[in-house]
Biotite code that builds the C-alpha atoms (Angstrom):
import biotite.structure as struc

atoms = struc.array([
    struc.Atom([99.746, 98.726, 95.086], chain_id="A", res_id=1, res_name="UNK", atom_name="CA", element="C"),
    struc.Atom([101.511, 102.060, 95.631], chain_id="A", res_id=2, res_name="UNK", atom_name="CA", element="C"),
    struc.Atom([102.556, 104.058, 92.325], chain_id="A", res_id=3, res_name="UNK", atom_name="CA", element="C"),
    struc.Atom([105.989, 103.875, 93.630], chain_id="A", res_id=4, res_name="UNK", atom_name="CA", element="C"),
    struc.Atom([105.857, 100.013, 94.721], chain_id="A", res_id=5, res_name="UNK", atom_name="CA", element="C"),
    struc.Atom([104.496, 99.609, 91.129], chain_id="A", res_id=6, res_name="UNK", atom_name="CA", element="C"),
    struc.Atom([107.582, 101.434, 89.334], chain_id="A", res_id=7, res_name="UNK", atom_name="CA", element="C"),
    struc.Atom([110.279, 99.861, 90.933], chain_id="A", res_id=8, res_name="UNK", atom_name="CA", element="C"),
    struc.Atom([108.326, 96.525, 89.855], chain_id="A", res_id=9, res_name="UNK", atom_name="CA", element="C"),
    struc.Atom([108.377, 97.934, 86.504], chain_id="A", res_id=10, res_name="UNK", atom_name="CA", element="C"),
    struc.Atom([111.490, 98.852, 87.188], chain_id="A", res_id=11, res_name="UNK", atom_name="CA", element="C"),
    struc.Atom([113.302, 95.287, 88.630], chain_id="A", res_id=12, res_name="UNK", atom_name="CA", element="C"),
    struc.Atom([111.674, 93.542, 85.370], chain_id="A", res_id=13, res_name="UNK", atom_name="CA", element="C"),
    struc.Atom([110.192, 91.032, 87.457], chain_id="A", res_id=14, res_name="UNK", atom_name="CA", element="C"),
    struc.Atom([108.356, 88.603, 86.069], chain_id="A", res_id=15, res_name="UNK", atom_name="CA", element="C"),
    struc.Atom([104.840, 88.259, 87.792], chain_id="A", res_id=16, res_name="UNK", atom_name="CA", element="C"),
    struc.Atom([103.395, 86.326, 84.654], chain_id="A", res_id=17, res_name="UNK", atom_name="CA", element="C"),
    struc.Atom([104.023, 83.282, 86.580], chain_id="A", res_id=18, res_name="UNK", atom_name="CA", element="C"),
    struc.Atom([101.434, 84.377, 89.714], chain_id="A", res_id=19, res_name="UNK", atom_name="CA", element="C"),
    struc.Atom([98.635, 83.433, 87.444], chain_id="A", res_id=20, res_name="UNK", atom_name="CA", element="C"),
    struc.Atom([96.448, 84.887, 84.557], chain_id="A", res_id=21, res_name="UNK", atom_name="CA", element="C"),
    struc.Atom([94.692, 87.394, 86.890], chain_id="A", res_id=22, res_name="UNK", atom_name="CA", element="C"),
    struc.Atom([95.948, 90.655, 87.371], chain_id="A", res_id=23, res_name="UNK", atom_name="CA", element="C"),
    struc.Atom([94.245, 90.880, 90.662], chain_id="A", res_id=24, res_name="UNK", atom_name="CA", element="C"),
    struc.Atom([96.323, 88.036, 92.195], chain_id="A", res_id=25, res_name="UNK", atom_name="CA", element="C"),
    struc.Atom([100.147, 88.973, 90.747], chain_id="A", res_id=26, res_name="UNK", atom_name="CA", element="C"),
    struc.Atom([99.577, 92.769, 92.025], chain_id="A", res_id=27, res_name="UNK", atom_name="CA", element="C"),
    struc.Atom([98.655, 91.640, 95.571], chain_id="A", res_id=28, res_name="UNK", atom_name="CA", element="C"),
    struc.Atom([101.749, 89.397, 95.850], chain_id="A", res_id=29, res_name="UNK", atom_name="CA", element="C"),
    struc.Atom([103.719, 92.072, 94.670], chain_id="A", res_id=30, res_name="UNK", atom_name="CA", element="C"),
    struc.Atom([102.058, 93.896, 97.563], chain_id="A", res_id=31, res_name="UNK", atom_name="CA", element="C"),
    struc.Atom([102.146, 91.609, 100.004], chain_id="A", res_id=32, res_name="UNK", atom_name="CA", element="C"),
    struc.Atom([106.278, 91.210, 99.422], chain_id="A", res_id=33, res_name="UNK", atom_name="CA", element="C"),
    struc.Atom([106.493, 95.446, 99.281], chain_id="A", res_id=34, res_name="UNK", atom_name="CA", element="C"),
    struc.Atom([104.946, 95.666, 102.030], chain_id="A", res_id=35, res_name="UNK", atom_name="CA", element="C"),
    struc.Atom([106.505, 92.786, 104.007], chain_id="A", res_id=36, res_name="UNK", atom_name="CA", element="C"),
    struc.Atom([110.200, 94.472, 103.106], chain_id="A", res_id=37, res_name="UNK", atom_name="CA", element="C"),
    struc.Atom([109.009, 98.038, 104.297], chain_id="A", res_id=38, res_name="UNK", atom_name="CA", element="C"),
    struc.Atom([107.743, 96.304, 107.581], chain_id="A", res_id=39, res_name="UNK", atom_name="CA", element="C"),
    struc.Atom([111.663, 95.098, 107.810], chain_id="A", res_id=40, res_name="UNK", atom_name="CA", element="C"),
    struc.Atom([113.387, 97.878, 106.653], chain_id="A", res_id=41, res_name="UNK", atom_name="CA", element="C"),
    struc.Atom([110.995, 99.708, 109.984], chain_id="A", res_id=42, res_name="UNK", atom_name="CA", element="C"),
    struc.Atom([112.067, 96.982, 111.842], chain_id="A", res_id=43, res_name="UNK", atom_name="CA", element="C"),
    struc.Atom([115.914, 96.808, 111.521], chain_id="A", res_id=44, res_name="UNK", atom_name="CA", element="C"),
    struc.Atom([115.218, 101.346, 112.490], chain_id="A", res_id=45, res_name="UNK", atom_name="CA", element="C"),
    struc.Atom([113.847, 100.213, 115.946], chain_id="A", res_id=46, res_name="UNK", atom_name="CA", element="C"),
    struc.Atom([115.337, 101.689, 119.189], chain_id="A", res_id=47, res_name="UNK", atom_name="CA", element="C"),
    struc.Atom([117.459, 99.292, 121.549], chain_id="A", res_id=48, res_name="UNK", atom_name="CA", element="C"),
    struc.Atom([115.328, 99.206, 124.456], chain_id="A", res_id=49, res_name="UNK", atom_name="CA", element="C"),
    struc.Atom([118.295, 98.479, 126.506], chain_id="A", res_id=50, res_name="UNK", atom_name="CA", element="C"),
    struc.Atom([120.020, 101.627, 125.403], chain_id="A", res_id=51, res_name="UNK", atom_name="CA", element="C"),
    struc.Atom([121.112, 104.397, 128.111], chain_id="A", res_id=52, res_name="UNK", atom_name="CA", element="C"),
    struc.Atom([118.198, 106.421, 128.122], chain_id="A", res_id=53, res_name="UNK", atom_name="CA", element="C"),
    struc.Atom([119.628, 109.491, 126.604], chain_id="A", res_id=54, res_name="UNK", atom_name="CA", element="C"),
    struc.Atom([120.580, 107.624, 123.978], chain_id="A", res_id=55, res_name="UNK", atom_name="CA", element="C"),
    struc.Atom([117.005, 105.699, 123.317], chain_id="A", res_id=56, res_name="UNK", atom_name="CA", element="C"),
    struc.Atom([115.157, 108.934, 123.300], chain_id="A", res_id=57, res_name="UNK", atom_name="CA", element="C"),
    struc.Atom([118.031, 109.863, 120.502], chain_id="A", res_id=58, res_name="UNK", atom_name="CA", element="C"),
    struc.Atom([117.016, 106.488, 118.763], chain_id="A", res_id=59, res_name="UNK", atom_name="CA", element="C"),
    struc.Atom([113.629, 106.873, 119.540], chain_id="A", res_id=60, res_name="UNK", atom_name="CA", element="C"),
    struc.Atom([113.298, 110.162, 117.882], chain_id="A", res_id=61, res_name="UNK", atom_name="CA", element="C"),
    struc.Atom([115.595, 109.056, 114.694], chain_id="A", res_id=62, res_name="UNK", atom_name="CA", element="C"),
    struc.Atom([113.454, 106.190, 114.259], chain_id="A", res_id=63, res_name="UNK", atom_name="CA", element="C"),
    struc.Atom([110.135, 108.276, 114.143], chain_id="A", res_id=64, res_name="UNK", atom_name="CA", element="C"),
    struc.Atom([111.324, 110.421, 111.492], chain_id="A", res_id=65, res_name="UNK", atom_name="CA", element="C"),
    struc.Atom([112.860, 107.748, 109.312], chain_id="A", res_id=66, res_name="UNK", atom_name="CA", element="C"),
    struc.Atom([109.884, 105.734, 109.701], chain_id="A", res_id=67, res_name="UNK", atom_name="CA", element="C"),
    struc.Atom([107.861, 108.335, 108.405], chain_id="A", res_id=68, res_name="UNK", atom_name="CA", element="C"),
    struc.Atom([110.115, 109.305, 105.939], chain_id="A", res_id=69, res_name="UNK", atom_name="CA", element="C"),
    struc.Atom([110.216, 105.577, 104.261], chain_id="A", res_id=70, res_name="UNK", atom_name="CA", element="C"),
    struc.Atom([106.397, 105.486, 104.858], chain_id="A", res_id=71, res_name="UNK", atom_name="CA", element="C"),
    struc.Atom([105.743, 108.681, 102.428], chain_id="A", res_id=72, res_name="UNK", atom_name="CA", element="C"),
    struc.Atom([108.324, 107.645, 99.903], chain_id="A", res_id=73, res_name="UNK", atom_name="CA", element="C"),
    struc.Atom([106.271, 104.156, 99.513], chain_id="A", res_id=74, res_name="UNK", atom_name="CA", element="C"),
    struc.Atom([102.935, 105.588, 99.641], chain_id="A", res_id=75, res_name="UNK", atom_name="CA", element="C"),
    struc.Atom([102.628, 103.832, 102.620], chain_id="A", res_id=76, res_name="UNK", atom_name="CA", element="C"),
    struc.Atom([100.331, 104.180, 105.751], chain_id="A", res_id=77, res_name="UNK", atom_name="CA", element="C"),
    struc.Atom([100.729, 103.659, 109.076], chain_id="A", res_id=78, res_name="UNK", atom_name="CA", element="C"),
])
Protein backbone atom coordinates (compact mmCIF):
# COMPACT_ATOMS: atom_id res chain seq x y z
CA UNK A 1 0.00 0.00 0.00
CA UNK A 2 1.16 3.48 -1.04
CA UNK A 3 1.92 6.04 1.95
CA UNK A 4 -0.62 8.19 0.38
CA UNK A 5 -3.32 5.30 -0.29
CA UNK A 6 -2.61 4.53 3.42
CA UNK A 7 -3.42 8.22 4.75
CA UNK A 8 -6.45 8.85 3.10
CA UNK A 9 -7.47 5.31 4.68
CA UNK A 10 -6.44 6.76 7.85
CA UNK A 11 -7.96 9.52 6.81
CA UNK A 12 -11.80 8.17 5.59
CA UNK A 13 -11.87 6.25 9.14
CA UNK A 14 -12.68 3.18 7.46
CA UNK A 15 -13.13 0.39 9.24
CA UNK A 16 -10.96 -2.59 7.87
CA UNK A 17 -11.29 -4.53 11.31
CA UNK A 18 -13.95 -6.43 9.66
CA UNK A 19 -11.41 -7.95 6.66
CA UNK A 20 -10.11 -10.29 9.25
CA UNK A 21 -7.50 -10.46 12.15
CA UNK A 22 -4.51 -10.31 9.73
CA UNK A 23 -3.05 -7.23 8.80
CA UNK A 24 -1.75 -8.73 5.67
CA UNK A 25 -5.26 -9.41 4.26
CA UNK A 26 -7.22 -5.84 5.27
CA UNK A 27 -4.12 -3.81 3.66
CA UNK A 28 -4.34 -5.72 0.35
CA UNK A 29 -8.11 -5.09 0.03
CA UNK A 30 -7.54 -1.68 0.76
CA UNK A 31 -5.11 -2.00 -2.15
CA UNK A 32 -6.86 -3.84 -4.34
CA UNK A 33 -10.01 -1.08 -4.08
CA UNK A 34 -7.11 2.00 -4.40
CA UNK A 35 -5.92 0.68 -7.01
CA UNK A 36 -9.10 -0.45 -8.81
CA UNK A 37 -10.44 3.47 -8.40
CA UNK A 38 -7.07 4.91 -9.85
CA UNK A 39 -7.48 2.38 -12.82
CA UNK A 40 -11.08 4.31 -13.26
CA UNK A 41 -10.26 7.61 -12.54
CA UNK A 42 -7.33 6.72 -15.83
CA UNK A 43 -10.06 5.36 -17.48
CA UNK A 44 -12.86 8.03 -17.47
CA UNK A 45 -9.13 10.52 -18.84
CA UNK A 46 -9.04 8.30 -22.03
CA UNK A 47 -9.06 9.95 -25.53
CA UNK A 48 -12.30 9.50 -27.80
CA UNK A 49 -10.92 7.53 -30.49
CA UNK A 50 -13.53 8.88 -32.70
CA UNK A 51 -12.45 12.42 -32.08
CA UNK A 52 -11.26 14.74 -35.14
CA UNK A 53 -7.78 14.05 -35.11
CA UNK A 54 -6.55 17.39 -34.05
CA UNK A 55 -8.51 17.13 -31.34
CA UNK A 56 -7.40 13.35 -30.18
CA UNK A 57 -3.79 14.25 -30.33
CA UNK A 58 -5.08 17.32 -27.90
CA UNK A 59 -6.77 14.50 -25.74
CA UNK A 60 -4.16 12.25 -26.26
CA UNK A 61 -1.54 14.49 -24.93
CA UNK A 62 -3.88 15.80 -21.86
CA UNK A 63 -4.45 12.36 -20.95
CA UNK A 64 -0.64 11.44 -20.76
CA UNK A 65 0.12 14.12 -18.46
CA UNK A 66 -2.84 13.67 -16.15
CA UNK A 67 -2.23 10.10 -16.08
CA UNK A 68 1.07 10.62 -14.89
CA UNK A 69 0.24 13.23 -12.74
CA UNK A 70 -2.49 10.96 -10.70
CA UNK A 71 0.09 8.09 -10.95
CA UNK A 72 2.88 10.15 -8.82
CA UNK A 73 0.38 11.61 -6.43
CA UNK A 74 -0.70 7.80 -5.51
CA UNK A 75 2.65 6.39 -5.50
CA UNK A 76 1.56 4.56 -8.24
CA UNK A 77 3.36 2.74 -11.18
CA UNK A 78 2.66 2.23 -14.46
Amino acid sequence: MTPRIRELVQQSRIDVYGLGRDHATWEAAVDRFAQSLIQECLLALEPDPMAAEIDYAVEEKFYRRSAKKIQQHFGVEE
